[in-house]
C-alpha positions in Angstrom: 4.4 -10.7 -16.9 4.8 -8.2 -19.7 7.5 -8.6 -22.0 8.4 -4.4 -23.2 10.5 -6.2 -26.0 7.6 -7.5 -27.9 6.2 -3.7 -28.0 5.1 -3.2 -31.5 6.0 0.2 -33.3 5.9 1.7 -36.9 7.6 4.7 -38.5 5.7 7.9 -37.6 6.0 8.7 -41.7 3.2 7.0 -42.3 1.1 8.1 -39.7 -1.2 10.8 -40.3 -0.1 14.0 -38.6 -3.0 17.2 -37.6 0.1 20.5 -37.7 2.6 20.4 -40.3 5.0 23.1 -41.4 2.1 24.5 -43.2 -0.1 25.7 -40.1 3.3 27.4 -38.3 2.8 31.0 -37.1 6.0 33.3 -38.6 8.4 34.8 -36.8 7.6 38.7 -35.6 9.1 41.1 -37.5 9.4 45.0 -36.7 7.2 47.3 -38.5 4.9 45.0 -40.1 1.6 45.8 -41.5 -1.4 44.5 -40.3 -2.3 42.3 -42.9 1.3 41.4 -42.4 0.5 40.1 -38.7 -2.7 38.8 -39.5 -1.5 36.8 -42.3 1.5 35.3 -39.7 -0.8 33.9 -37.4 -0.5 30.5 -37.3 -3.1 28.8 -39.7 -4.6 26.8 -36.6 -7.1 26.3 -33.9 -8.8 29.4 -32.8 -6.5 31.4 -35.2 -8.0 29.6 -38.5 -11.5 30.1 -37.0 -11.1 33.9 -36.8 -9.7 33.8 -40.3 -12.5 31.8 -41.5 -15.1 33.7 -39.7 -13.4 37.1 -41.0 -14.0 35.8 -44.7 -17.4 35.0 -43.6 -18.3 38.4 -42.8 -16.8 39.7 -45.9 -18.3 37.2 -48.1 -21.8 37.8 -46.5 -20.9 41.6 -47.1 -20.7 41.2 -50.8 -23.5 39.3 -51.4 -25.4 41.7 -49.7 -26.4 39.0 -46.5 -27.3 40.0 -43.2 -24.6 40.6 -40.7 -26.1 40.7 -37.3 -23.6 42.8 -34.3 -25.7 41.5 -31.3 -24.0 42.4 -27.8 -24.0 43.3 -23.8 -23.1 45.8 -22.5 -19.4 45.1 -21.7 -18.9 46.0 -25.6 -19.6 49.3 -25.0 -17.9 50.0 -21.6 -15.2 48.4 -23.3 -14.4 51.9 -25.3 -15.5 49.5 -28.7 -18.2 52.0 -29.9 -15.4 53.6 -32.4 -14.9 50.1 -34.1 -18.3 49.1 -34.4 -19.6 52.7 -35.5 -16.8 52.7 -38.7 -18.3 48.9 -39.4 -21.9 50.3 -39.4 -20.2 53.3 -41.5 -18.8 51.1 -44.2 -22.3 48.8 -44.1 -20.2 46.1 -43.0 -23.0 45.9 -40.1 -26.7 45.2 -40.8 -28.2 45.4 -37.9 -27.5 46.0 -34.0 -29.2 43.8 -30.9 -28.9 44.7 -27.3 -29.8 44.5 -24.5 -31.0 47.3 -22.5 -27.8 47.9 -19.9 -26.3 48.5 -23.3 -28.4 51.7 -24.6 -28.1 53.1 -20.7 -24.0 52.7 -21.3 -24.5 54.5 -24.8 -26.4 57.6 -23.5 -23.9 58.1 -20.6 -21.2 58.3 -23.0 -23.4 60.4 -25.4 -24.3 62.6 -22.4 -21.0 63.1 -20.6 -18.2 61.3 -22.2 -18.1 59.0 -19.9 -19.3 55.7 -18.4 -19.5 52.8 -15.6 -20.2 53.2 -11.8 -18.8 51.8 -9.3 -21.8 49.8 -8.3 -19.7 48.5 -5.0 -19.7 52.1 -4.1 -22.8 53.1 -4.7 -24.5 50.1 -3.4 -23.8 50.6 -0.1 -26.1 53.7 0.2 -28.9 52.7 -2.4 -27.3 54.9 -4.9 -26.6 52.4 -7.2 -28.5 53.4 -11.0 -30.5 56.5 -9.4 -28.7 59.1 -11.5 -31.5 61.4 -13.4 -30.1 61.8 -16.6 -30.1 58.0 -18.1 -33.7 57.1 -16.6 -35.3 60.8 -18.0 -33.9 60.4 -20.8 -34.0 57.3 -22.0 -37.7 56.3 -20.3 -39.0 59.4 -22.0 -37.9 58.4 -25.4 -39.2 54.8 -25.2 -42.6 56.7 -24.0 -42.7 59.1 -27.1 -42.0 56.5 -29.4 -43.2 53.9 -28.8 -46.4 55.7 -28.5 -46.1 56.3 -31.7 -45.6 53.0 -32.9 -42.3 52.9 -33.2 -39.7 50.1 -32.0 -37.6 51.0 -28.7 -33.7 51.3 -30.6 -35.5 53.2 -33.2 -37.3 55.0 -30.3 -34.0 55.6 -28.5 -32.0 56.4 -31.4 -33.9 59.2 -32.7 -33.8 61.2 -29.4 -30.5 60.7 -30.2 -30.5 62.6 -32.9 -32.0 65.7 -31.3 -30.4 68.3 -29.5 -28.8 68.0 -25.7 -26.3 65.3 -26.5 -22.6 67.2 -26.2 -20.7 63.5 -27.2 -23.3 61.7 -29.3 -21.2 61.1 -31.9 -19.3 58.5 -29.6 -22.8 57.1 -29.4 -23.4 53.3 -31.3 -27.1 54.4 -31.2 -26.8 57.6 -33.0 -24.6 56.7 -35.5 -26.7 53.7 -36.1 -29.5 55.7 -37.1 -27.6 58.4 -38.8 -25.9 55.3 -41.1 -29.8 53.8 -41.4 -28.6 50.5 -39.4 -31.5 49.1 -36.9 -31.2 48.8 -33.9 -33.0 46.2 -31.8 -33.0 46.4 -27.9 -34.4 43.2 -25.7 -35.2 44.4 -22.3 -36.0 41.9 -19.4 -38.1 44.2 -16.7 -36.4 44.7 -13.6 -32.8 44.4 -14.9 -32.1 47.9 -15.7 -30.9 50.4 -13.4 -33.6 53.0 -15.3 -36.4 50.3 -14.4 -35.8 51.7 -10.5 -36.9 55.3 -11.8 -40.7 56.6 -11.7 -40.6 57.8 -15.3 -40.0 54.2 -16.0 -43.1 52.7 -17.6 -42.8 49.1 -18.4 -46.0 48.8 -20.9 -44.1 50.7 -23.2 -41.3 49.5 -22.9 -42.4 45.9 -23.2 -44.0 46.6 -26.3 -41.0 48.7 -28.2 -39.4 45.9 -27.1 -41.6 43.5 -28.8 -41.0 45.5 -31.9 -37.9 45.1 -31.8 -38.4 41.3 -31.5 -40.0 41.4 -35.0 -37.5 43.9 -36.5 -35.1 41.2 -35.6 -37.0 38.8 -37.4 -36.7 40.5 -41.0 -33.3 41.1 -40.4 -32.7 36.6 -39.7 -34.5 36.4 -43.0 -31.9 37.6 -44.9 -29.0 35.6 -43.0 -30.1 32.8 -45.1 -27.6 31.8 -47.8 -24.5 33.4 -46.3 -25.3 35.5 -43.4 -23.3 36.2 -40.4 -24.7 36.4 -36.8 -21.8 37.8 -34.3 -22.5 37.8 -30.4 -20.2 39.7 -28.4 -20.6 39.5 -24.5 -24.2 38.2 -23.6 -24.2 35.1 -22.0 -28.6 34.8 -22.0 -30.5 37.6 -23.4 -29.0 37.6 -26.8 -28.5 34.0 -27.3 -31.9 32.9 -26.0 -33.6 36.5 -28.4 -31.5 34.8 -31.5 -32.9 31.3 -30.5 -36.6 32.6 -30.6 -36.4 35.2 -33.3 -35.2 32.3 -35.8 -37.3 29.4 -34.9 -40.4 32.0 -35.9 -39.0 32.9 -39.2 -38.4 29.5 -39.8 -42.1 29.0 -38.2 -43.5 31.6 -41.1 -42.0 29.6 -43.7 -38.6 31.5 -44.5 -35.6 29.4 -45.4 -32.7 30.3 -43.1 -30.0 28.0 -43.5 -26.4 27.7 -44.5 -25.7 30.5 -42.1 -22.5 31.2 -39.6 -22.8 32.2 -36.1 -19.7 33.2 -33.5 -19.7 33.8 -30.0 -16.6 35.7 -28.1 -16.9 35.8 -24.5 -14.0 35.3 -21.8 -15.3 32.4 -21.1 -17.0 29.3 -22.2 -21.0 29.9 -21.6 -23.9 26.9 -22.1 -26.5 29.0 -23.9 -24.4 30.7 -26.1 -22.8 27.7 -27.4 -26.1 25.7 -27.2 -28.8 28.7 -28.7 -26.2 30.4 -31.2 -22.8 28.2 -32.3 -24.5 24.6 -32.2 -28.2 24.3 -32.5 -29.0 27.3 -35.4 -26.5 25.8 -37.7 -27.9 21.9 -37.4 -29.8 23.1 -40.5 -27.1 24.2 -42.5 -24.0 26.8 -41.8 -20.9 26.9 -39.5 -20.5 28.2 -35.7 -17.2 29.6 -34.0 -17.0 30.0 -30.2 -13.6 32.2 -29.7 -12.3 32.7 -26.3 -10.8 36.4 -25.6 -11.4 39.8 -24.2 -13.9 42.0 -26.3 -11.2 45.1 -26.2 -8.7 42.6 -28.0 -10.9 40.9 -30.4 -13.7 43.1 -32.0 -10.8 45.1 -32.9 -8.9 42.8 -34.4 -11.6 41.0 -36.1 -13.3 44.1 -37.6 -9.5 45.4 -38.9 -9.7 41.9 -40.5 -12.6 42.7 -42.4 -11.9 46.0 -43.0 -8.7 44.7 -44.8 -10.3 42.3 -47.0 -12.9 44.5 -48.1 
């Protein structure tokens, strides 16, 4: 039988403790700054990893590294395009990857101020993504463009810049090209509610696309050394885009190393982890994956920033 009285112990002061008075959060206090709160967050967990990431980005800022915003469309529908327009403003933002749900979100809010169907709804009748606007539009640019050798975000963004658009200064697009920030858009065919339209014409859009790939490329060059990838919200077109795009400037002989990569999502996602916060960095560099809704975070990561810059 066991004995309990022969249990062995020792005194828990010399046993090697992971929180400590140190890492405690502070107490709230009424009318506190910003800074204030950020700097009363507990120095822990997911809470160091945003602080650590948010020095990242400034860090990578001042040496003039890439920092790459890549995101789904959620970001947008979110009501985020204010805080990531003022980051491509302040050239906090290098360059901008989506997908192509995200530039559809962008025009609607460009067009009329307004965004997201109720696909429930419209389902039901085959109404679902068969408004004009977003597929004339939008098909019609990538036509023009990239008919004229041009990439499809650069394509998209320019048309942008013309007349028609009552709210397009609410749009991530526009402002992107107004601010000289690139904007890469990786389209899978047939996922796109402006792929059901006639004016759709997938050659074209496959190969602005493709641009777009390489665009991506030069921009991963310059991650190298203290660059900062970001991926908001895509759980497989961004991730695997990012996976490919580096492996071929790596392929062409470009050191990209010593690099950080984060991933927010609301919840935990294989290929993100695996193509963007684990196997990218096995060369060199640091990657976060923060749990959290995108309405919460990207604001208070880019006031972070903001802050320190």
């Amino acid at each position: 039988m066991i004995n309990i009285n022969k249990v062995k112990t020792y005194s828990i002061k010399a046993r090697k403790s992971k929180v400590g008075l140190g890492n405690f959060a502070q107490a709230p206090l009424p009318g506190r700054s910003f800074l204030g709160f950020y700097n009363s967050l507990p120095n822990i967990l997911k809470a160091s990893d945003l602080r650590a990431l948010a020095d990242s980005i400034v860090k990578a800022h001042k040496k003039k590294r890439s920092v790459i915003f890549m995101g789904g469309a959620h970001v947008i529908k979110c009501g985020l395009n204010p805080v990531l327009i003022e980051l491509c403003k302040r050239k906090i933002i290098t360059c901008i990857a989506l997908n192509g749900a995200g530039v559809i979100h962008d025009f609607e809010l460009a067009f009329q101020g307004k965004t997201s169907e109720d696909v429930g709804e419209a389902l039901k009748y085959g109404k679902f993504g068969m408004g004009k606007e977003p597929a004339e539009f939008i098909n019609n640019a990538v036509k023009e463009g990239a008919s004229e050798g041009l990439g499809l975000g650069y394509s998209v963004a320019r048309k942008f810049a013309g007349p028609g658009l009552r709210y397009k200064n609410l749009s991530l697009l526009y402002n992107a090209y107004k601010y000289e920030i690139p904007v890469c858009v990786h389209v899978a065919i047939g996922t796109d509610i402006i792929h059901q339209h006639p004016s759709f014409n997938a050659a074209l859009t496959a190969e602005g696309s493709l641009r777009d790939f390489y665009a991506l490329v030069e921009s991963i060059r310059n991650i190298n050394n203290g660059g900062v990838v970001l991926n908001f919200g895509s759980a497989v077109i961004m991730p695997e885009v990012f996976l490919k795009a580096l492996n071929l400037a790596r392929n062409l002989g470009f050191p990209v190393k010593d690099f950080v990569t984060a991933n927010f999502d609301m919840i935990h996602h294989y290929r993100p982890f695996q193509n963007l916060v684990s196997r990218p960095v096995l060369a060199g560099g640091k990657g976060y994956y923060i749990i959290g809704h995108h309405e919460i975070m990207l604001p208070l990561l880019a006031q972070a920033v903001i802050e320190k810059i």
